[in-house]
N, C-alpha and C positions, 0 to 999 in steps of 0.2 A: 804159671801166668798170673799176675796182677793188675786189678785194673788200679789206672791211675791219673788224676785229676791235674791238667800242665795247666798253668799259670802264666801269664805272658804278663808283665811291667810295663806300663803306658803305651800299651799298641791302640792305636785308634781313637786316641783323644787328643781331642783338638787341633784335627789334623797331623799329630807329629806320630811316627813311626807307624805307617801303616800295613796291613797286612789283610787280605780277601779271606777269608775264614773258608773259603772253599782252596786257596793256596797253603793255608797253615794245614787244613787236614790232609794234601796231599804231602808236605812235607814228612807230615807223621806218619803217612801209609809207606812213604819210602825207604823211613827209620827202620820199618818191619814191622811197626805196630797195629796192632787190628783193632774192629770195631772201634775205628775211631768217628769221635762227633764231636761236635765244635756246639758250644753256647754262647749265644749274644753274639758282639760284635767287638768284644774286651778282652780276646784272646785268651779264651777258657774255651778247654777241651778234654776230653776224658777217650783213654781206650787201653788198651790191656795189651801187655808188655812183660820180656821176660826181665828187663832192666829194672833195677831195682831204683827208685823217686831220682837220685843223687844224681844217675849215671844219664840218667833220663834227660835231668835237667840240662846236662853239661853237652848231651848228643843234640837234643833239640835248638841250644842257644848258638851252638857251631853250625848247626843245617842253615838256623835264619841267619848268621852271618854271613853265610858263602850267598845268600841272595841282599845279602847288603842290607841287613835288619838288624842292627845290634841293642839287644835287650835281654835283660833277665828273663831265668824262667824259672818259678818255682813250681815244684809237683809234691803230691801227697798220694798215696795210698788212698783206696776207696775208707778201709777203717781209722785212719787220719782223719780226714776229714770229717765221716761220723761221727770221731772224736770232737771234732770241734767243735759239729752242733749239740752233741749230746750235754759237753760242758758249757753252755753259753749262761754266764753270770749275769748277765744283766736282763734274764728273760721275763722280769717281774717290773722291770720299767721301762724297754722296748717296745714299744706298741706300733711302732712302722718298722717294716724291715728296710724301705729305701735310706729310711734313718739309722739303721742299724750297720754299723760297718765291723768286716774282720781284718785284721789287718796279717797278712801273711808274713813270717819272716823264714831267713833259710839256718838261723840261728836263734837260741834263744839271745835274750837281751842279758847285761851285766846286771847286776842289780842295782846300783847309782842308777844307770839311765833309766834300767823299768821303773825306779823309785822318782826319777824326774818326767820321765811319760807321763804317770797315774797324777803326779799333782799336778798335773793342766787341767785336769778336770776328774778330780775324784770321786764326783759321785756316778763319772760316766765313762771311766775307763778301766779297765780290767787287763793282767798279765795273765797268759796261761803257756802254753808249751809251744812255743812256737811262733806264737799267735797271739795277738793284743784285739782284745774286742773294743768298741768303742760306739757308745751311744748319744748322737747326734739330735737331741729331739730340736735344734730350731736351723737343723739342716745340715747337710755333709759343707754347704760352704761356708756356714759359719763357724764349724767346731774347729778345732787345732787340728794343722795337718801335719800326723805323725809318723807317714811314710817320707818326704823332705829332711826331718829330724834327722829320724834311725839314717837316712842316707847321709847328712852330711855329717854325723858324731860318730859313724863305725863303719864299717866295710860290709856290715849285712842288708843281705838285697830284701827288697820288703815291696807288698803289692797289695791291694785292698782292694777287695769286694764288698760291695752293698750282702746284708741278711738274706734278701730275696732268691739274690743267686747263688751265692753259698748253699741253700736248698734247693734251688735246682742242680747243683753239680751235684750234691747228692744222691740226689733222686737221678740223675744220669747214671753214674755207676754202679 
């Protein structure tokens, strides 16, 4: 058994693709997955499973569509994600985590486009495995948004959390 960290792509913002975070964990308890908890209201949830992140995603994304919710889902392993805070590159000029975003992918990037990411703002974007951090200091709506990008330049699905909650999923699992 694994625990492991689902990911849901634009549920509950701005009104479009909604979903009651006490429905999404009933879908997951249906999956057979246990200890499940749901954070926030951004479709982040963690609970422990014999599936392994991939299959997780693909059973999860088919549950919310048969209730007419079609959306990405990416998930990571509890030590994935540790992973991601333990490598956070830019932990020396971060000083807000609601400024701090991670951007999730379900692939890594090409190198052209991780090389065309990183110069929208290279003293405040970073590549790492999976996962593009990116340091916002005069706000998430002013920085470039590079989940739009990776969607409309390649076929991998990509979803972003603020620093804040990325440690709390953490600290959930």
């Amino acid at each position: 058994m694994t625990r492991i960290a689902a990911l849901l792509r634009g549920v509950n913002v701005g009104g479009n693709k909604k979903i009651a975070m006490a429905d999404f964990r009933t879908v997951l308890s249906d999956l057979g997955y246990e200890d499940v908890r749901t954070l926030l209201q951004s479709g982040n949830a963690v609970f422990t499973a014999k599936d392994k992140p991939a299959k997780a995603e693909k059973r999860i994304e088919k549950a919310l569509a048969d209730l007419g919710l079609t959306t990405r889902c990416l998930a990571r392993t509890a030590d994935e994600i540790q992973a991601v805070i333990d490598a956070h590159p830019l932990v020396d000029l971060a000083d807000n985590g609601s400024r701090m975003l991670v951007v999730f992918l379900s692939e890594d990037l090409d190198p052209a486009l991780a090389d065309e990411v990183v110069a929208l703002a290279p003293d405040h974007i970073r590549i790492g495995s999976r996962v593009v951090y990116q340091w916002c200091p005069d706000g998430i709506l002013q920085a470039p948004e590079l989940v739009p990008l990776v969607a409309k330049r390649t076929k991998i699905a990509a979803t972003a959390r603020n620093w804040n909650t990325v440690v709390k999923i953490g600290a959930a699992l």
